[in-house]
C-alpha positions in Angstrom: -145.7 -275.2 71.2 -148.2 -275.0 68.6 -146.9 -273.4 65.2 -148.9 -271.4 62.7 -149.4 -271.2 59.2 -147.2 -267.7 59.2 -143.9 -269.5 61.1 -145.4 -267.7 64.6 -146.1 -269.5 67.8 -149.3 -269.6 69.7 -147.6 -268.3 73.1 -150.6 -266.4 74.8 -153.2 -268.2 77.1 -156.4 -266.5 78.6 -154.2 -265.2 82.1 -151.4 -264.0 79.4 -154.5 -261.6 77.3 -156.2 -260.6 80.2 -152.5 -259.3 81.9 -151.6 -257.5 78.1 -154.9 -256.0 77.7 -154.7 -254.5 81.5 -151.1 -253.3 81.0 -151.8 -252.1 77.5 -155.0 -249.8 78.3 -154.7 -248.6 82.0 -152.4 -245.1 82.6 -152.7 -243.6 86.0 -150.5 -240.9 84.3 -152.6 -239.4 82.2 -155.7 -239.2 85.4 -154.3 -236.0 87.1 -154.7 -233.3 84.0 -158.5 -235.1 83.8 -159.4 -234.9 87.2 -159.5 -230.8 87.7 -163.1 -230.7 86.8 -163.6 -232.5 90.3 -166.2 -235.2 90.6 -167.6 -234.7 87.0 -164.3 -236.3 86.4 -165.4 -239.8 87.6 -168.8 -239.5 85.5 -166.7 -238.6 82.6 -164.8 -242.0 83.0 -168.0 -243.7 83.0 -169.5 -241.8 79.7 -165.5 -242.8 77.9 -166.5 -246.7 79.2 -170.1 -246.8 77.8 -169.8 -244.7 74.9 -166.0 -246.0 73.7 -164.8 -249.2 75.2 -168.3 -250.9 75.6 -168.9 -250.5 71.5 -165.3 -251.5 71.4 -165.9 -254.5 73.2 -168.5 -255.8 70.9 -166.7 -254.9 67.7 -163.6 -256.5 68.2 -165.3 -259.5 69.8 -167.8 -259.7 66.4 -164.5 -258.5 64.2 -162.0 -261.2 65.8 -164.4 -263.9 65.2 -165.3 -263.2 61.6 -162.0 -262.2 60.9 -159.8 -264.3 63.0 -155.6 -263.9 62.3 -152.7 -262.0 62.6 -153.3 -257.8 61.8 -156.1 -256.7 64.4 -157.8 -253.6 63.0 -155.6 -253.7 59.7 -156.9 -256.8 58.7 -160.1 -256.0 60.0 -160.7 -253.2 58.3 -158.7 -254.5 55.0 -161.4 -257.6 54.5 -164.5 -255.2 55.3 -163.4 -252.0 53.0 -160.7 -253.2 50.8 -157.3 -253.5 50.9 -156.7 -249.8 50.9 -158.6 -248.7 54.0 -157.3 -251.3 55.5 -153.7 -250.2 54.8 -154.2 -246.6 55.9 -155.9 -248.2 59.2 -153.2 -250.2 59.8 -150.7 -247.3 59.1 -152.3 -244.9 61.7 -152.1 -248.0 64.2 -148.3 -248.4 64.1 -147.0 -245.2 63.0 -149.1 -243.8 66.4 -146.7 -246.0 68.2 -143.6 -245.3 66.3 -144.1 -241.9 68.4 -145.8 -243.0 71.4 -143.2 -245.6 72.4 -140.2 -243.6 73.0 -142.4 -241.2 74.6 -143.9 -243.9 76.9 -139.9 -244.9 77.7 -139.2 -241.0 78.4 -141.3 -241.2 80.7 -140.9 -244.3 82.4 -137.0 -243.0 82.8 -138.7 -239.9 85.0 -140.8 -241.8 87.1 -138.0 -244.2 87.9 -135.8 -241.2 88.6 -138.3 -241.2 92.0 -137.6 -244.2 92.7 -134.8 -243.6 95.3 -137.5 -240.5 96.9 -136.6 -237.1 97.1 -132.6 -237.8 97.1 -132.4 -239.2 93.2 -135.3 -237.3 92.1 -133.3 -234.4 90.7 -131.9 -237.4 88.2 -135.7 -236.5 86.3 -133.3 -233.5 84.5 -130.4 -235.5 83.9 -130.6 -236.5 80.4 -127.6 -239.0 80.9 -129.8 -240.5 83.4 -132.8 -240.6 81.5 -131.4 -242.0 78.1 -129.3 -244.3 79.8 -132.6 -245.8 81.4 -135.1 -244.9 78.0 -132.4 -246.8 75.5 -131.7 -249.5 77.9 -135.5 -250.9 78.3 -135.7 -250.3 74.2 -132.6 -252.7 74.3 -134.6 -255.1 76.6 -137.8 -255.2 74.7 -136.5 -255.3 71.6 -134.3 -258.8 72.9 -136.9 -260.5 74.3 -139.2 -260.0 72.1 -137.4 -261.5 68.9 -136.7 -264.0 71.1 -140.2 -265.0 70.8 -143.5 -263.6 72.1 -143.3 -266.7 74.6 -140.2 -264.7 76.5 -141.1 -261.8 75.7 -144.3 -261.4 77.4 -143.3 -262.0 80.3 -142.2 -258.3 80.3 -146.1 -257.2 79.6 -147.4 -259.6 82.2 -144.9 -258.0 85.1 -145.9 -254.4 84.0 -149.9 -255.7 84.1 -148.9 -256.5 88.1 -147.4 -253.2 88.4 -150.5 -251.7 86.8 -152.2 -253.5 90.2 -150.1 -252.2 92.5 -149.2 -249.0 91.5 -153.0 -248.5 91.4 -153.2 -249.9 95.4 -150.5 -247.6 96.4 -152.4 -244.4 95.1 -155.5 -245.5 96.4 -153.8 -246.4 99.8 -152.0 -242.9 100.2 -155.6 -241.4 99.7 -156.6 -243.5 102.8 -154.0 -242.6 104.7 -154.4 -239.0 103.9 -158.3 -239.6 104.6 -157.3 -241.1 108.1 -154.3 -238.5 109.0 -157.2 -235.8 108.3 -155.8 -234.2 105.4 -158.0 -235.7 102.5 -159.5 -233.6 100.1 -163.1 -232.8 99.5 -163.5 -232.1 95.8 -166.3 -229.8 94.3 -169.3 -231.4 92.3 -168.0 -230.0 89.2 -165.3 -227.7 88.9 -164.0 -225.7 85.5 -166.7 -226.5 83.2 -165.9 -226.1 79.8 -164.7 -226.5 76.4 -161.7 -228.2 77.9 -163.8 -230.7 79.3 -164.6 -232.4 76.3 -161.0 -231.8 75.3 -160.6 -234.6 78.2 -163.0 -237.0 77.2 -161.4 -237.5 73.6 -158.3 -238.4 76.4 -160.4 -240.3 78.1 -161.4 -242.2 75.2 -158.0 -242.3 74.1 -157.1 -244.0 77.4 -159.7 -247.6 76.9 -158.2 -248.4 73.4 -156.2 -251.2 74.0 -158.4 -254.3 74.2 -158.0 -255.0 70.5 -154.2 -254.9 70.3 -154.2 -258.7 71.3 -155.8 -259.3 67.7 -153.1 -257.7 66.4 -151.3 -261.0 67.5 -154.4 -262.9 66.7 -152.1 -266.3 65.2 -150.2 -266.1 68.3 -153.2 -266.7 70.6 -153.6 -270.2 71.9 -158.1 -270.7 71.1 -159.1 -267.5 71.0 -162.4 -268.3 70.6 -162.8 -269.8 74.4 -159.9 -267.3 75.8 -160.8 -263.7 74.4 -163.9 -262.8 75.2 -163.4 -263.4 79.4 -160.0 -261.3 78.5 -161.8 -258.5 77.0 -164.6 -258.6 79.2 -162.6 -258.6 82.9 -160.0 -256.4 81.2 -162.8 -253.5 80.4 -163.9 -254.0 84.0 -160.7 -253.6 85.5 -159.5 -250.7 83.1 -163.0 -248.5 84.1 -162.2 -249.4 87.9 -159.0 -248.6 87.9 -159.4 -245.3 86.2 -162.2 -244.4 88.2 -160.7 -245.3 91.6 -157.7 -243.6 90.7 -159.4 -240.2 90.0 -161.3 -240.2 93.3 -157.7 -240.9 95.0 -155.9 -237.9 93.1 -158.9 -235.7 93.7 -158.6 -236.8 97.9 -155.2 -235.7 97.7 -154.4 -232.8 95.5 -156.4 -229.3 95.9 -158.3 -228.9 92.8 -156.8 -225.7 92.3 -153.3 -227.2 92.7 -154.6 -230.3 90.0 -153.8 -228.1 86.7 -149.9 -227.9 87.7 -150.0 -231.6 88.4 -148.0 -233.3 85.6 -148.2 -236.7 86.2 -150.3 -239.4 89.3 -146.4 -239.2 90.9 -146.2 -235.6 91.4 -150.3 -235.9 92.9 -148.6 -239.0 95.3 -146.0 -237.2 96.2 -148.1 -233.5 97.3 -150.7 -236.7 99.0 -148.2 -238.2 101.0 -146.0 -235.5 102.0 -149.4 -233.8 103.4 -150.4 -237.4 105.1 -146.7 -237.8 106.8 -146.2 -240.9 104.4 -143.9 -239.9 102.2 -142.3 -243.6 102.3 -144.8 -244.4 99.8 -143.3 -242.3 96.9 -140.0 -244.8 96.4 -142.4 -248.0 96.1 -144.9 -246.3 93.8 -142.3 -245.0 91.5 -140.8 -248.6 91.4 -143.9 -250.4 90.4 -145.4 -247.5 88.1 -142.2 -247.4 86.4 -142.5 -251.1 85.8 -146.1 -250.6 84.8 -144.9 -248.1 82.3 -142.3 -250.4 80.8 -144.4 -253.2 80.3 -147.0 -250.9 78.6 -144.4 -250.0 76.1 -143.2 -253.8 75.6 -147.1 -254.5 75.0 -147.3 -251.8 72.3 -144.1 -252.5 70.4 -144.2 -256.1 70.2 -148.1 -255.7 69.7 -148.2 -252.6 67.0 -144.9 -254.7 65.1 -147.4 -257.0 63.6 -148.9 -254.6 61.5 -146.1 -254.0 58.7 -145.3 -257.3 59.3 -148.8 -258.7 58.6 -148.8 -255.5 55.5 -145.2 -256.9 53.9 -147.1 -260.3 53.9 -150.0 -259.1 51.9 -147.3 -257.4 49.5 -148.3 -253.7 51.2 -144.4 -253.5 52.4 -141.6 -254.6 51.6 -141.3 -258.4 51.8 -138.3 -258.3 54.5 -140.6 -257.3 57.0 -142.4 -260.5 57.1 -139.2 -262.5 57.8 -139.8 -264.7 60.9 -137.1 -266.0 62.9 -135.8 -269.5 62.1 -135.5 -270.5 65.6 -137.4 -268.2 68.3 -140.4 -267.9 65.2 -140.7 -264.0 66.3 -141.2 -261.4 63.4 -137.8 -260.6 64.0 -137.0 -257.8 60.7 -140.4 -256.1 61.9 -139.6 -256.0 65.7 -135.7 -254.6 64.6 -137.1 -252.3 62.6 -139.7 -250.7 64.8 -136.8 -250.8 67.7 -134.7 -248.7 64.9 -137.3 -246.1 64.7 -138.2 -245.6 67.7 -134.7 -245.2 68.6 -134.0 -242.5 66.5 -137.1 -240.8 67.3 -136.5 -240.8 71.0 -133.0 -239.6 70.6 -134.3 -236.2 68.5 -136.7 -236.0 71.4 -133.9 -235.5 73.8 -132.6 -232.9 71.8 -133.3 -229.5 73.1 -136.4 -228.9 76.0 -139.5 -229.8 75.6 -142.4 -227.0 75.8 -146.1 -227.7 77.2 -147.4 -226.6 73.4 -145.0 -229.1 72.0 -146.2 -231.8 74.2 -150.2 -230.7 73.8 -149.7 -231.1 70.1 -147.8 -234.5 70.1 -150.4 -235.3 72.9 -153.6 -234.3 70.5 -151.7 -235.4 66.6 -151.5 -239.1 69.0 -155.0 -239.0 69.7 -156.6 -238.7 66.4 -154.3 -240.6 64.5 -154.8 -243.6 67.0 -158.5 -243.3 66.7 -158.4 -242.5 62.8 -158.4 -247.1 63.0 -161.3 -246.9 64.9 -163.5 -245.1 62.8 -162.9 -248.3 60.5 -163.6 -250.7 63.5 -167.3 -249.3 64.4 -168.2 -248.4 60.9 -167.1 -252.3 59.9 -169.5 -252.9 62.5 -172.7 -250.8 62.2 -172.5 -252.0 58.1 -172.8 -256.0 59.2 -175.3 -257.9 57.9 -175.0 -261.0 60.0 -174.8 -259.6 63.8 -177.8 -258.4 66.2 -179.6 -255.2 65.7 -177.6 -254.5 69.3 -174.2 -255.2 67.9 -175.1 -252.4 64.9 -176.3 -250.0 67.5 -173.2 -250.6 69.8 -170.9 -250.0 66.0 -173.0 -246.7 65.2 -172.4 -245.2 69.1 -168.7 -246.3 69.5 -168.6 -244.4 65.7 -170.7 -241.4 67.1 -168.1 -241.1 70.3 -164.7 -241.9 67.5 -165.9 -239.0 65.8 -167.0 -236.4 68.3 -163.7 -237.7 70.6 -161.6 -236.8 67.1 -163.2 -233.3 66.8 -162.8 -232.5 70.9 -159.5 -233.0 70.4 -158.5 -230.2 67.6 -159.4 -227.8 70.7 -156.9 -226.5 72.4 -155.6 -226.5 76.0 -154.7 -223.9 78.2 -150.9 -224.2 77.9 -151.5 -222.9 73.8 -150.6 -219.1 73.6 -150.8 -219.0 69.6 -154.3 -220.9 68.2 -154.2 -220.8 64.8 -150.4 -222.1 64.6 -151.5 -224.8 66.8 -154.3 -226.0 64.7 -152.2 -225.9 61.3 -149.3 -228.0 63.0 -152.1 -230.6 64.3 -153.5 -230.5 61.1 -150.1 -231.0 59.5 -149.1 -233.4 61.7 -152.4 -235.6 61.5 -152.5 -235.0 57.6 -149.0 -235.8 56.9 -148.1 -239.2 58.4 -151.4 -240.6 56.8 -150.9 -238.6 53.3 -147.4 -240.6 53.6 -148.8 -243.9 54.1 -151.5 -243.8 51.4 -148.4 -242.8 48.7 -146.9 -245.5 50.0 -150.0 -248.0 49.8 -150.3 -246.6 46.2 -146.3 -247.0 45.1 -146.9 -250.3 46.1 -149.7 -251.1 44.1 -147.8 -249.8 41.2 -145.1 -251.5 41.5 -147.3 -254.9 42.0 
């Protein structure tokens, strides 16, 4: 196997991208609290896939070829605004996943607690059960991965397959409950209003993933024949698979019912029960949970090359770029991130968990993770050297970055006190990226 300048191995081939990018963008979860404004919902899909991952497309296409290497957006944006905004981009990118990972894993735990049907799915409140299952695929992740990206993503590629299927399953209860008579017909548009664009900053939210194979960019065997028919069929699948899944949820959950509906496993569940095919509930909670998990391998092993790609460039410390002397993974890095996402996940099994709490963490996540992306489409409406096209498709995916940021300090309906929820967002968006630019600046310093 091929060896880069960095110690890393060049383990991912075209079928390899195209499986992390799939596994890495498409969430059936997150399709349920979107799909109450009835078939609006499936033209809102459309609007997040020409206004978001379109421009997205084109940037990190234009980006990874005039910046190809290990970083992604952080050495993206470090070469086209300095080495500062590249830094805080960068920070936003992984410290969004220090948190999102153990709440990806959380969740996993619940779905599998289905898995077994209505007999283990009392297990969902049995936080033995649940960290036993959350601390466990950590464990996994974290082994295979500093083993080397070669074994490790083998875990991604699985969940991209249960990304398929989990998909098939929802769509085939909606035919069965369409056949057995039962199937929903969803209004035209349903509950317009401010939340609605609350739920396209989700939405946009939902299609970033396609640059996170850059973030592995030395890893990637020619990336100049393999990415773009990655990106491409990726973005295709992700905006099918989104869509398809919305009409599905919206055939079989009342839309009234759709605002108490938590998660695509609950809406499968109310579907099949109604269609007499409640068999399907164990299968779909196998392969969503394995969906689930290989989403969170993608993002670890995928957002760990960020501080270790920084402690390279002398941004942190120099540990962090230590690669393994056999398996050649970014091994300090990968430990680390395992470490604090760890700890994270065990203070979020501490006590209950509210639906404020979650809107906030849920909202904070969004405009953090989309604070890199500002970087990404400005980098690309300023370039000299690309088609007037390419600028346009940098100055829209900027346009929808921004307006998708601002949609998302509004609150949902599950907030009983406003203005404390907007000074914790604000907090909680401020802070982490206040921290990192001290941090950026201490090191400069101390250069």
């Amino acid at each position: 196997m091929t060896r880069t300048r960095i110690g890393v191995d060049k383990a991912l081939g075209r079928a390899d991208l195209l499986l992390l990018m799939i596994v890495a963008i498409v969430n059936i979860n997150i399709v349920p609290p979107v799909a109450i404004y009835g078939k609006a919902s499936v033209l809102l899909w459309g609007l997040a896939f020409a206004g978001f991952l379109i421009p997205e497309t084109v940037a990190v296409l234009a980006m990874a070829t005039r910046h190809p290497g290990e970083g992604g957006i952080y050495l993206w944006a470090r070469k086209e605004f300095g080495e500062a905004h590249g830094f805080l981009a960068g920070w936003c990118y992984w410290t969004n996943n220090l948190f999102y990972i153990p709440m990806v894993l959380v969740y996993m735990a619940g779905i599998f607690a289905f898995g077994g049907g209505a007999a283990s799915a009392h297990l969902v409140d049995q936080k033995v059960f649940v960290a036993g299952v959350a601390f466990g695929w950590l464990a996994l992740i974290t082994a295979l991965n500093v083993r080397g990206l070669g074994v490790g993503k083998w875990i991604q590629n699985i969940g991209a397959i249960g990304v398929v299927l989990s998909t098939a399953l929802v769509l085939l209860a909606a035919l069965m409950a369409w056949r057995a008579g039962v199937a929903e017909t969803p209004p035209l548009v349903a509950g317009a209003g401010w939340g609605m664009g609350a739920s396209f900053s989700v939405m946009c939210f939902a299609f970033v993933g396609i640059e996170l194979a850059s973030t592995m960019g030395d890893e990637i065997r020619d990336p100049e024949r393999n990415l773009r028919p990655a990106i491409l069929a990726a973005g295709v699948i992700a905006l099918l698979a989104y869509a398809l899944s919305t009409a599905a949820v919206l055939a079989l959950v009342p839309i009234e019912e759709l605002g108490a509906i938590q998660g695509v496993m609950q809406a499968v569940t109310v579907g099949a029960n109604n269609a007499g095919a409640s068999w399907i509930v164990g299968p779909m909670a196998i392969v969503l949970g394995i969906a689930i998990g290989g989403s969170a391998s993608a993002w670890f092993a995928g957002s760990s090359r960020v501080p270790f790609v920084a402690s390279l460039d002398s941004a942190l410390p120099a540990a962090l770029g230590k690669v393994h002397p056999r398996w050649h993974s970014p091994y300090v890095a990968l430990i680390t991130c395992a470490v604090v996402s760890a700890v994270l996940m065990a203070v979020s099994l501490v006590g209950s968990t509210v639906g404020e709490a979650y809107e906030f963490l849920l909202k904070a996540g969004v405009v953090i993770q989309l604070i890199p992306f500002v970087y990404l489409f400005l980098g690309l409406a300023r370039l000299s050297d690309v088609s007037a096209g390419a600028r346009a498709a940098g100055v829209v995916g900027l346009a929808t970055t921004l307006v998708g940021i601002g949609l998302a300090f509004l609150p949902g309906a599950e907030v009983e006190h406003l203005l404390v929820f907007e000074i914790k967002l604000v907090v909680g968006v401020v802070g982490p990226t206040a921290i990192g630019w001290w941090l950026f600046q201490r090191s400069v310093r101390n250069a």
